[in-house]
N, C-alpha and C positions, 0 to 999 in steps of 0.2 A: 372543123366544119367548113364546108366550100363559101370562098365567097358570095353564091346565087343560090343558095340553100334558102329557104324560103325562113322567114323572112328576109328577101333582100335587102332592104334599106329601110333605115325610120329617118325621117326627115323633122326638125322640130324647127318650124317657121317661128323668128323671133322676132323682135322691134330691131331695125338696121343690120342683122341678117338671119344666116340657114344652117343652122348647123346639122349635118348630113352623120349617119354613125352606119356602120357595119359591125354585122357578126363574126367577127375575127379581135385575135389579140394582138394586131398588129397594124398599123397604120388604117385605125380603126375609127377615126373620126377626119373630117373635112368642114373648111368654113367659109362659107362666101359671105362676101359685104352687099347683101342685096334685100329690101325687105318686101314679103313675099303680101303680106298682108295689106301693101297701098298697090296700084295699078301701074304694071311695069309694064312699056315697049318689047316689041319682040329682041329688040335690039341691045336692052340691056340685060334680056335675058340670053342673047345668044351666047356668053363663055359658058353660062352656067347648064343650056343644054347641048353643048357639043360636050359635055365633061360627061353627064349622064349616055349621049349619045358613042361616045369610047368605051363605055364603061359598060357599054348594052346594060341597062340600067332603065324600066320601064316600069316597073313594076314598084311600088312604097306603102309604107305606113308613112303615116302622119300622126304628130301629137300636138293639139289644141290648148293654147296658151286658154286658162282658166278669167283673163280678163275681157276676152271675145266670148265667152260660152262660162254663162255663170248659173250655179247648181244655187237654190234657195228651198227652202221646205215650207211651206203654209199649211196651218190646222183649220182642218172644217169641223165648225159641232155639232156635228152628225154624223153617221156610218152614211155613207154613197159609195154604188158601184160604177155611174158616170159621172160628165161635169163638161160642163160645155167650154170651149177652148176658149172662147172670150170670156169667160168667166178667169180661167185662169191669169189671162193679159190683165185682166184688170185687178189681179191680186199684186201680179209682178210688174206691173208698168214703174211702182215706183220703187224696185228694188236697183233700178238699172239708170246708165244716163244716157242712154241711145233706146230709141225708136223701134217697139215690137208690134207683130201682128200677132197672128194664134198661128200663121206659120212657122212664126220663130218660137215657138213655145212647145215641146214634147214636156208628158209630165206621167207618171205613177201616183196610183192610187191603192194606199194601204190602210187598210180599216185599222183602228187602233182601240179597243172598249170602245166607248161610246163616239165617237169622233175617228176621223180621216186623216192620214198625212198625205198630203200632195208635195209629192219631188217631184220640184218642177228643175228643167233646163232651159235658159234662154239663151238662145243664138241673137249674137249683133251679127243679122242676117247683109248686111251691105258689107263689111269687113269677110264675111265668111265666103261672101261670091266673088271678091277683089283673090283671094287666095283662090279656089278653087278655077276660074279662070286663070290663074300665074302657072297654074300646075296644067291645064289643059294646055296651053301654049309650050309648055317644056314636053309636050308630049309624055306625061307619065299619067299612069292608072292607080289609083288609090285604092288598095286593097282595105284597107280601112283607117277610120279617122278614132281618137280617143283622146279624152280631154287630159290635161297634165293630173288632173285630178283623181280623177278613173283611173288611170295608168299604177299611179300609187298607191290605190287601194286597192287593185287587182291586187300588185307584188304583194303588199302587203299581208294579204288575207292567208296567204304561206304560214304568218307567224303569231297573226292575232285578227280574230276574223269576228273579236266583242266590238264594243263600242268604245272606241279613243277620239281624239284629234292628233292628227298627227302634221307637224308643221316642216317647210318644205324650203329654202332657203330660196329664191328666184332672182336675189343680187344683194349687196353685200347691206343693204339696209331691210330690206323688205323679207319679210316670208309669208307662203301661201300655207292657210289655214285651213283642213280636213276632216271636218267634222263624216265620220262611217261608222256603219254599224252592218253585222251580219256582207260586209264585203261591197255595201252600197254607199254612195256619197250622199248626204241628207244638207252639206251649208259647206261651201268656199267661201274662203275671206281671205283677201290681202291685205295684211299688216304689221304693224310694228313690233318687234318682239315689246312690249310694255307693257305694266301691270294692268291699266286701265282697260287695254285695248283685249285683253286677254282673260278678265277678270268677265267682259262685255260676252265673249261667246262662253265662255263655262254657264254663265245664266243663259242665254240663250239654250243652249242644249238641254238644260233642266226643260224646257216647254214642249221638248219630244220623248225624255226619255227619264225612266227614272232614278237611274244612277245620277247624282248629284255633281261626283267628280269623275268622270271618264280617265282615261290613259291618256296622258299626253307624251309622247313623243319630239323632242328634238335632238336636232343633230349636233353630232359631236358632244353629246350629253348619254341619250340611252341608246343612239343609232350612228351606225359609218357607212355610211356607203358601200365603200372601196369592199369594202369585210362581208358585206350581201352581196357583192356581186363575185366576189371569192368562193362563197358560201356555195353557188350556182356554177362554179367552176369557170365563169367570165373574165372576160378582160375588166381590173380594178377600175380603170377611166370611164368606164360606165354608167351615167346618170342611171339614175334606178327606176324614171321616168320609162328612160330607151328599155334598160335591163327587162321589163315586164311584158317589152314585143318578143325577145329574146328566146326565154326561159321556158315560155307556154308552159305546161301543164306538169313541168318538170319537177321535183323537190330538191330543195335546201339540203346541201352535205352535211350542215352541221345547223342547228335552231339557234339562232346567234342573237335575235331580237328578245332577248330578257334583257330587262332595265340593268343596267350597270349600277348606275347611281338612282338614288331615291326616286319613284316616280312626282314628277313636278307637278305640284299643286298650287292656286292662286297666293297662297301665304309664302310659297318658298320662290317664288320667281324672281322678288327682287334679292336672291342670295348674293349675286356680283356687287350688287349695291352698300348690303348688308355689311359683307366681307372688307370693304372699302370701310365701313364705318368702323370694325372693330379693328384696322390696321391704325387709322388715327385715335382712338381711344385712349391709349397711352400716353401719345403728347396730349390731349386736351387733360387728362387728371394732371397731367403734372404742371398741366399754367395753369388750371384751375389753384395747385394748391400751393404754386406760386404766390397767386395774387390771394392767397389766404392769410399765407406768412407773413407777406409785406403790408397786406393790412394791419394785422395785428400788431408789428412793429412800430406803424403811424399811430395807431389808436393807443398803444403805450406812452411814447413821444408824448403826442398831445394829451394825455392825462396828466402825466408830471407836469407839464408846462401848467396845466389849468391849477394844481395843486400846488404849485412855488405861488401862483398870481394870487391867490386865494389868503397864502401866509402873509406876502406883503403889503396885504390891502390897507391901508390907515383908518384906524376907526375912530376918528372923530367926525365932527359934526355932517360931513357924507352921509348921504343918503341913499343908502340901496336903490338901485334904478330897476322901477319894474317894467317888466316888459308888454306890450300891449297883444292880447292875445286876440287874431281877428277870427269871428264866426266863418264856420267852413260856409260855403256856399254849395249850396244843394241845386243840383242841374235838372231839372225832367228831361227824364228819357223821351225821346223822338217817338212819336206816333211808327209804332212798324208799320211795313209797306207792305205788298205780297212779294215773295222773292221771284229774286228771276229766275229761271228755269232755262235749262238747256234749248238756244236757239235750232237746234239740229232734230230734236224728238219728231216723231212720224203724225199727223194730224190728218182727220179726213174729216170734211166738213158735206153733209148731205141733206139734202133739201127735199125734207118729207110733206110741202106745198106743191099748190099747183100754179104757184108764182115765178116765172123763169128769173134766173140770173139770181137768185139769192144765194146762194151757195158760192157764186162769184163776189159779191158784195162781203162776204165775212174774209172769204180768202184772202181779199185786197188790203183787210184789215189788218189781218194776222203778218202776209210777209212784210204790213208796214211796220210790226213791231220785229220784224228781223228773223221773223221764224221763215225758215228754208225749203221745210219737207213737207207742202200741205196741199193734198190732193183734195177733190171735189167732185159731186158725183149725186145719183138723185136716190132717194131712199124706198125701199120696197111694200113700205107699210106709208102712210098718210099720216102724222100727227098733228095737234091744236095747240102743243105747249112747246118752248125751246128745251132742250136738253143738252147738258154735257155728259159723257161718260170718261174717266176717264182711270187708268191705273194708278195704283195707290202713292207710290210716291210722286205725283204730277200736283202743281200747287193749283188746285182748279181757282180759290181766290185770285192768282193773279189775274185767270180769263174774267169773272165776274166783272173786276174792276176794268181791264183794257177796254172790254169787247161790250160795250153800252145797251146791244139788243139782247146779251144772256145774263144782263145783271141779276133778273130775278127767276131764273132759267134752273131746273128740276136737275140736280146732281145726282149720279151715280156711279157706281165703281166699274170699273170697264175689268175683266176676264185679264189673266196675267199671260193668256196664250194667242190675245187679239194681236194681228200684225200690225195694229194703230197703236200709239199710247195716249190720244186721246182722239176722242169723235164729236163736234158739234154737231147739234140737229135741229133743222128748222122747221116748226112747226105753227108758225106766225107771219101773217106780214109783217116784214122788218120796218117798209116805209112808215107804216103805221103806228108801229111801237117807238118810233126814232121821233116822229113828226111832231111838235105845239102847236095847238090852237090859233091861229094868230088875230089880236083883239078885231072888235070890232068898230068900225070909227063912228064915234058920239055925234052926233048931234046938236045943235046949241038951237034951241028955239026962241 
């Protein structure tokens, strides 16, 4: 294939630089030290477009790092054919840690039975126009843009086009997370390959779909690279990211994505772990049964010894020495507390009065007890009682005790597919319910 065969270049703008790839098997990748995504001088871009400018090189893809442009999924319970775009900001404001409008928000709308999935995408639209200007100044035209995410579940859908996650390696500690289904992306996550973190999105995915354990996919386990991009008759050095500008609508030589090994499930993840245990197993039985021996050998020892003491005891007028036997002491167990509960759980606190700033007033509360993630917001219905909702395993005791205005506040179980895992709601004056009487001064006549 010519080197200007369309697609001519994918470009994958990274943190501290650009790694440049072509459709050829042969000096097929290029790398500048330059980051495309903070706002660079013409000046320090100028080696990098006299390279493209030799290279008559105008024309690109681009592939979108998944931490500027993050895919989330929210359920509506109800079927809807619209949904107003701040309606959706206000679903995903706190999925993100940078600043959205309803510009930065495109999203899909799929009926699902009785309820809606919104796939949403959120652009960190400031990061997205620092790039997009770096590329207007290098003088090139973006024939299109597609997130790291997208890209690999395009290729992907070649081989398995059900519902998996499929996990993505992005450096040598980290990988990005793919929750798709039917060829679409429903939830990115960056994270640690670790039980915890991995056990967090399998339940997740149970709230869209109801395969319980989807395909998981990692590399150098049931996927290689090098081997899909062989498969496609490519150069092996090919991010599988790039490979899917490549290939277009081509097929696979050989169908080479069947599991090698068992597909991994949350029970078999810590196998490394595992494997490590049953390598020392050996030595631990044998100093276990070390120190069995050698007890045994003491506890011999000292029998004899108590049994010679015993024969040469003198029995005259001695007196057996008893020994004073002291009553155990009996402790009361501690009053339980409410347990603490994960400072990081997602909290919305909504103020169904017509009293301003209360909804502010609990928030101040809550981050004082160290909770992180708690938005605020006004409620669409009006109520006269406090209430919490909240999902089943959240200890609502602890809130009754912290939070002094929901002590006597109406509990209920909150929906396992609410983007909150709990919800205050105010339906009271708080100053009112907080405030005492204060006496009144006597009189002496």
């Amino acid at each position: 294939m010519s080197l200007f065969s369309k697609p001519k270049v994918v470009l994958w703008p990274k943190k501290d630089s650009l790694e440049i790839y072509f459709d050829k098997t042969d000096n097929n990748t290029l790398s500048f030290e330059i980051d495309l995504w903070q706002s660079q001088s013409a000046d320090n871009l100028q080696n990098l477009a006299t390279f493209f400018q030799k290279n008559n090189i105008s024309q690109v893809y681009v592939i979108l790092d998944d931490t500027y442009i993050i895919t989330k999924t929210f359920i509506y319970d109800s079927v809807i054919t619209t949904l107003d775009p701040n309606e959706v900001v206000t679903l995903a404001k706190d999925s993100v840690d940078f600043k959205i409008s309803s510009e930065a928000v495109t999203f899909d709308l799929e009926p699902d039975n009785e309820r809606t999935l919104v796939r949403t995408r959120i652009f960190n639209q400031e990061k997205f126009l620092l790039l997009t200007s770096n590329l207007e100044k290098l003088g090139l035209k973006v024939l299109d843009y597609e997130t790291l995410s997208s890209a690999l579940v395009k290729l992907y859908a070649h081989f398995d086009s059900g519902q998996h996650f499929l996990f993505y390696p992005i450096n040598t500690h980290d990988y990005l997370a793919i929750l798709s289904n039917q060829g679409h992306v429903y939830l990115t996550s960056i994270i640690k390959k670790t039980l915890p973190e991995l056990k967090k999105l399998l339940n997740y995915s149970q709230a869209f779909f109801a395969n319980p354990k989807p395909t998981q996919y990692f590399p150098g386990e049931n996927y290689n690279e090098s081997e899909i991009a062989q498969c496609f008759q490519k150069a092996s050095n090919l991010p599988l990211p790039v490979l899917s500008f490549f290939i277009g609508n081509s097929k696979p030589k050989t169908d080479i994505i069947k599991p090698t090994v068992p597909v991994i499930n949350s029970t078999q993840i810590q196998a490394p772990m595992e494997n490590n245990k049953k390598n020392i197993l050996p030595i631990i039985a044998v100093f276990l049964i070390t120190i069995l021996i050698t007890s045994a050998i003491v506890w011999f020892i000292l029998n004899q010894n108590n049994k010679n003491n015993e024969i040469n005891t003198p029995t005259g007028d001695s007196q057996p020495q008893t020994e004073e036997i002291s009553s155990p002491v009996v402790t009361e167990a501690p009053t339980p507390t409410p347990a603490e509960i994960s400072k990081t759980i997602k909290i919305q606190v909504l103020n169904a009065t017509d009293i301003n700033g209360q909804a502010a007033t609990i928030k101040t509360q809550l981050t004082s007890l160290g909770f992180t993630n708690v938005s605020t917001g006004n409620s669409a219905k009006k109520e006269t009682s406090n209430q919490i909702q909240a999902k089943k395993d959240i200890a609502t005791d602890y809130f009754l005790q912290k939070i002094p205005e929901f002590s006597d506040s109406t509990v209920s179980e909150l929906a396992a597919t609410s983007s909150y895992d709990l919800i205050f709601i105010i339906g009271t004056d708080l100053e009112k319910a907080t405030s005492t009487p204060s006496a009144s001064p006597s009189t002496n006549l």
